[in-house]
C-alpha positions as CSV (number, residue, x, y, z in Angstrom):
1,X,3.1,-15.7,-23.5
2,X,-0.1,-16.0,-20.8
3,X,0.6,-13.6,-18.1
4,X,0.4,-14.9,-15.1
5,X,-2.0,-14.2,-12.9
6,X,-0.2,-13.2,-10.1
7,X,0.7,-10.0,-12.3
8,X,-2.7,-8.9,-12.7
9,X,-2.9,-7.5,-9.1
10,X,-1.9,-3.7,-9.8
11,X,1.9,-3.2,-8.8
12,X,1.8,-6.7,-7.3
13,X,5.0,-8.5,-8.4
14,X,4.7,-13.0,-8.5
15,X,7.0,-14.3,-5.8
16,X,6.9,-17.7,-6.2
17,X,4.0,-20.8,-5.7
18,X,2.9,-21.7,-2.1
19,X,5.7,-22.2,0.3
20,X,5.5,-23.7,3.5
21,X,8.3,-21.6,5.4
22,X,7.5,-20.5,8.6
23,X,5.9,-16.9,7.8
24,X,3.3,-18.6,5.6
25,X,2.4,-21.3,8.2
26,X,2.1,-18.5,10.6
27,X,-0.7,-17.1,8.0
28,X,-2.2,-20.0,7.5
29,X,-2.6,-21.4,11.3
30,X,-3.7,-17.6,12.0
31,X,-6.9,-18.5,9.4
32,X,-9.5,-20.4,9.4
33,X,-7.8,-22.7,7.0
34,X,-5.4,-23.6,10.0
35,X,-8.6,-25.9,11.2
36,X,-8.3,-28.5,8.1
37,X,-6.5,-31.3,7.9
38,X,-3.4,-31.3,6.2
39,X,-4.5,-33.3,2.8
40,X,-7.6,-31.3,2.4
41,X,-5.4,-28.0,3.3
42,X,-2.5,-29.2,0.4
43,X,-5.0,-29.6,-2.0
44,X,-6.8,-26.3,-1.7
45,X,-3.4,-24.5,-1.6
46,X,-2.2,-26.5,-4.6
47,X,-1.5,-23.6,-7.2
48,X,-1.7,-20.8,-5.2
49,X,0.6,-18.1,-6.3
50,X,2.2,-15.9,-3.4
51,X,2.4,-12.4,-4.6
52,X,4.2,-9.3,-3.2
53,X,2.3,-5.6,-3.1
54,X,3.7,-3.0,-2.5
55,X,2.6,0.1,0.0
56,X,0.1,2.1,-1.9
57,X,-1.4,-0.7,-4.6
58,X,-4.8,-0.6,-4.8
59,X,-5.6,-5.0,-5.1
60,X,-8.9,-4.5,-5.4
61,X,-11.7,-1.7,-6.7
62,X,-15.3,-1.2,-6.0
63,X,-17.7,-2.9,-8.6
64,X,-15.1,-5.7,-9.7
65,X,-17.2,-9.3,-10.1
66,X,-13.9,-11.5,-10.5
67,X,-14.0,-14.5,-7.9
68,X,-11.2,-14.7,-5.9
69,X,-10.0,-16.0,-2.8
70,X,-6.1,-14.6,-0.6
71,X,-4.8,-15.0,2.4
72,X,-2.8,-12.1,3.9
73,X,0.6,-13.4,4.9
74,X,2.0,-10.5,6.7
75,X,1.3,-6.5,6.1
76,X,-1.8,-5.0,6.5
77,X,-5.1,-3.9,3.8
78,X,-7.7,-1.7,4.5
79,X,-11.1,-2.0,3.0
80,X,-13.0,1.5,2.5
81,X,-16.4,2.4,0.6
82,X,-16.2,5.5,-1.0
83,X,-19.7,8.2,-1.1
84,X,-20.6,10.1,-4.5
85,X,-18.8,13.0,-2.9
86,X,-15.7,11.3,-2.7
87,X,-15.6,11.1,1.2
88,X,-14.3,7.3,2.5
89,X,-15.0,5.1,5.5
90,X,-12.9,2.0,6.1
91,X,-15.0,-1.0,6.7
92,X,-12.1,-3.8,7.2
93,X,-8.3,-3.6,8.0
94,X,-6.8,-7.2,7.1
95,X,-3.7,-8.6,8.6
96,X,-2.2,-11.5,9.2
97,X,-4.3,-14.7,8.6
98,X,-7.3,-12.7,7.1
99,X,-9.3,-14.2,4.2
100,X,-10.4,-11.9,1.0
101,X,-12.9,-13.1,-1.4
102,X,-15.0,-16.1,0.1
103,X,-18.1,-14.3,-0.5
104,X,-17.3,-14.0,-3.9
105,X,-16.7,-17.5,-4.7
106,X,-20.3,-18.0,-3.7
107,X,-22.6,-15.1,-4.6
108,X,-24.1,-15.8,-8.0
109,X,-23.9,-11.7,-8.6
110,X,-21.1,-10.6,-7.2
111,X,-19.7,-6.9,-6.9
112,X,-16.8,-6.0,-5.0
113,X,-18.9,-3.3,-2.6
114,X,-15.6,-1.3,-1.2
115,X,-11.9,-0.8,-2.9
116,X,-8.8,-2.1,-1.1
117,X,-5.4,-0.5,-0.9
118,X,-2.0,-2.1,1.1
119,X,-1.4,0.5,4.0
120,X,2.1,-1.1,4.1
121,X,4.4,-3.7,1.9
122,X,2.5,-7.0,1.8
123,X,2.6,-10.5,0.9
124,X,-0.7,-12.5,-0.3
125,X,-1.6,-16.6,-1.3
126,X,-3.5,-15.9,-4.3
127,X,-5.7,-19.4,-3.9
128,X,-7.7,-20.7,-7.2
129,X,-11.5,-19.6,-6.7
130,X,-12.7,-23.5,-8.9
131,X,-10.2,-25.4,-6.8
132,X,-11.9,-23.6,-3.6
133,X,-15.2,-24.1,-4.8
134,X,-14.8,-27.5,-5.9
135,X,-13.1,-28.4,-2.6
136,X,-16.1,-26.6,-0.5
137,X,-18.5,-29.1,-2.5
138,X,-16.9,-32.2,-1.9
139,X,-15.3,-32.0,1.6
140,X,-17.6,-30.7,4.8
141,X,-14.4,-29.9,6.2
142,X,-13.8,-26.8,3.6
143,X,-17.4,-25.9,3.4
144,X,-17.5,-25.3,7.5
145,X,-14.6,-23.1,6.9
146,X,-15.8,-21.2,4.6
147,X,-19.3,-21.3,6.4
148,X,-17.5,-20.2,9.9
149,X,-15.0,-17.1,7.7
150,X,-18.2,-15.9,6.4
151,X,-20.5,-15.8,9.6
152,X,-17.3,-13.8,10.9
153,X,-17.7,-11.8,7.8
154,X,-21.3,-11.3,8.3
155,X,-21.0,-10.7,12.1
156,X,-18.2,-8.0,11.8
157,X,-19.8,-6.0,9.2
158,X,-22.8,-5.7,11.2
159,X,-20.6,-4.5,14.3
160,X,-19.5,-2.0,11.7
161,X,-22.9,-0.5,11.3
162,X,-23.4,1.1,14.7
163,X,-19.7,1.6,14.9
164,X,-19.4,3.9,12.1
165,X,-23.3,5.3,12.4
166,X,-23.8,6.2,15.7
167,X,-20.6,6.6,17.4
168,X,-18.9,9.9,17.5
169,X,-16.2,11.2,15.7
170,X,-14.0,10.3,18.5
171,X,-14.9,7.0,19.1
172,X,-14.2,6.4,15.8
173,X,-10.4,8.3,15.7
174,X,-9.9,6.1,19.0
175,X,-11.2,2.7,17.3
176,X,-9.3,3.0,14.2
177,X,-6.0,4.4,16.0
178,X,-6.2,1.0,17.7
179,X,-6.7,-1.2,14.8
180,X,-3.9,0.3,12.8
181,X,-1.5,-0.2,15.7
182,X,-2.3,-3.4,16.3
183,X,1.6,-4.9,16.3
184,X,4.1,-6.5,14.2
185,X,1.4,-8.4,12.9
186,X,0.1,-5.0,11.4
187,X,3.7,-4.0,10.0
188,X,3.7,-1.8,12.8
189,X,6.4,-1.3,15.7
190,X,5.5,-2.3,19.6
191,X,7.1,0.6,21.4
192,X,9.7,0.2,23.8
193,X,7.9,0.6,27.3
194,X,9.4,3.8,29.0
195,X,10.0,2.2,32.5
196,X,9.6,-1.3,34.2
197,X,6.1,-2.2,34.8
198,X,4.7,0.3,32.0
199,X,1.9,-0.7,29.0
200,X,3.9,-1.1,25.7
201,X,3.2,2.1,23.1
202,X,2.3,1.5,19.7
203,X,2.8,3.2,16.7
204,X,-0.2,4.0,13.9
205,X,1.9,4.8,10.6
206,X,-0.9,7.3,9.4
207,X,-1.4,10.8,9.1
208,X,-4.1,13.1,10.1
209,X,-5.8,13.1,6.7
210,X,-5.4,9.5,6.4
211,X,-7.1,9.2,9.6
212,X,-9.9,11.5,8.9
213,X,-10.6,9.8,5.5
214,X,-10.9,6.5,7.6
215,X,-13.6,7.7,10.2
216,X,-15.2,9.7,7.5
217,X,-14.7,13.3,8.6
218,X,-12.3,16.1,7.8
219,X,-9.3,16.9,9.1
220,X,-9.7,19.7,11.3
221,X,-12.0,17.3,13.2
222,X,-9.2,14.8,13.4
223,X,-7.0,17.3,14.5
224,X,-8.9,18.9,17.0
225,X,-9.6,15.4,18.8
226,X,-5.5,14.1,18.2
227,X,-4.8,17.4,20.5
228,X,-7.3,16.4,22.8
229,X,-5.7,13.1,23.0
230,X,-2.5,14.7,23.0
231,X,-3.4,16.7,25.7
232,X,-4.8,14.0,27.8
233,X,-1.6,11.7,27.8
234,X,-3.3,9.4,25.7
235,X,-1.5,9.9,22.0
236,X,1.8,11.8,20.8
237,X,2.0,13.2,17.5
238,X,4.7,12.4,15.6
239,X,5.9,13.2,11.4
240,X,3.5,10.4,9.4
241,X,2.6,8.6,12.5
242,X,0.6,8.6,15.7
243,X,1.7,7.0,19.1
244,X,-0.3,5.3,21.4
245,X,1.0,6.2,24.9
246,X,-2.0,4.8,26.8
247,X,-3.4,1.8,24.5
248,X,-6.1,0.6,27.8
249,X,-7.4,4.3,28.6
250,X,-7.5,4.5,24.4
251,X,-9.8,1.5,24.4
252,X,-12.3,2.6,26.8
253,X,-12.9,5.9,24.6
254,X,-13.5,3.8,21.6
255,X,-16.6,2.0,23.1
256,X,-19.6,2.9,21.9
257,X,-23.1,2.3,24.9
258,X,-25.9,1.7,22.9
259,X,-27.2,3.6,26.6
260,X,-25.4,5.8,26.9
């Protein structure tokens, strides 16, 4: 029997084709597919395969060449390149409405260049790279939006270059603290605020060596800057997770002046 191919993402269990319920179309507005018209956005989701992955699976490892192309429906994915000396830096957290794989289905060498691994549960659309590439050739429509994902793609990664070269340790805690509690669409809870009038909290389900291998540093580092923050009013510690008390006053720590 063929195995489907929904199986061959690592601990990822086949949940069924492409269903329009209303999580899915909350995915797919979220994307840049949302922009296509709805013939041209049935055909290229024709066949999909929406597949469930559990916390921990690793969908994707530096150096594969497969094409593919997935949509994140809800949960959240981290992208991280890993040095010879085993030392990692995330590059990309994917929620919600992010698009994996595009540059794939067009590079004539391709090599995935960092590993992926679900932070939490998650559901994908497993989309068929030919259909997409056959789609992008004969519809402008499709080709923009692939054209506009990968100028995003293009644009964030260079963000990422001063962001993880020249920023400081704690810029970088403060940045990724923020991604990873970005909401509900992150898989992670929006705080209760703890009277009227006060900024909601939110909650980064990670641990100090988790965060440390994220900003690439160790964790006494990490944990010398989360008491700083602690101290501050800015973060609580709690077990396996870190609580933004002050998300604005968190923000303004993470930017990085090119004058300063």
């Amino acid at each position: 029997m063929a195995q489907n191919p929904a199986q061959k993402l690592n601990g990822g269990q086949p949940v069924g084709g492409w269903s329009a319920d209303a999580l899915a179309q909350r995915a797919v507005s979220a994307s840049q597919l949302g922009s296509l018209p709805a013939p041209l956005l049935d055909d290229l989701l024709a066949g999909c395969t929406r597949v469930w992955v559990p916390a921990g699976t690793v969908t994707h490892r530096e150096g594969d060449s497969a094409p593919h192309l997935e949509l994140m429906v809800s949960g959240l994915l981290k992208f991280y390149a890993t040095a010879p000396d085993g030392r990692t830096i995330t590059v990309r957290y994917c929620r919600r409405g992010s698009l994996m794989g595009v540059v794939s289905l067009f590079a004539p060498h391709f090599a995935q260049p960092a590993s992926a691994v679900a932070l939490t549960d998650a559901e994908l659309l497993r989309l068929s790279p030919g259909r997409a590439r056959g789609a992008a050739a004969r519809e402008l429509p499709v080709a923009q939006v692939f054209l506009r994902e990968l100028s995003e793609r293009v644009l964030g990664f260079m963000a990422e270059i001063p962001g993880s070269a020249f920023t400081s340790v704690r810029q970088r805690v403060a940045r990724h603290l923020l991604d990873l509690a970005a909401g509900p669409d992150a898989g992670q809870p929006v705080l209760p605020v703890p009277w009227p009038g006060a900024a909601p909290e939110l909650a980064a389900r990670t641990t100090q060596q988790e965060l440390a291998q994220a900003v690439g540093s160790v964790r006494e580092v990490v944990v010398r800057i989360l008491r700083e923050l602690r101290e501050a009013g800015v973060v609580r510690t709690e077990r396996d997770r870190i609580v933004v008390v002050e998300p604005g006053r968190l923000a303004e720590l993470a930017i990085w002046n090119p004058g300063s």
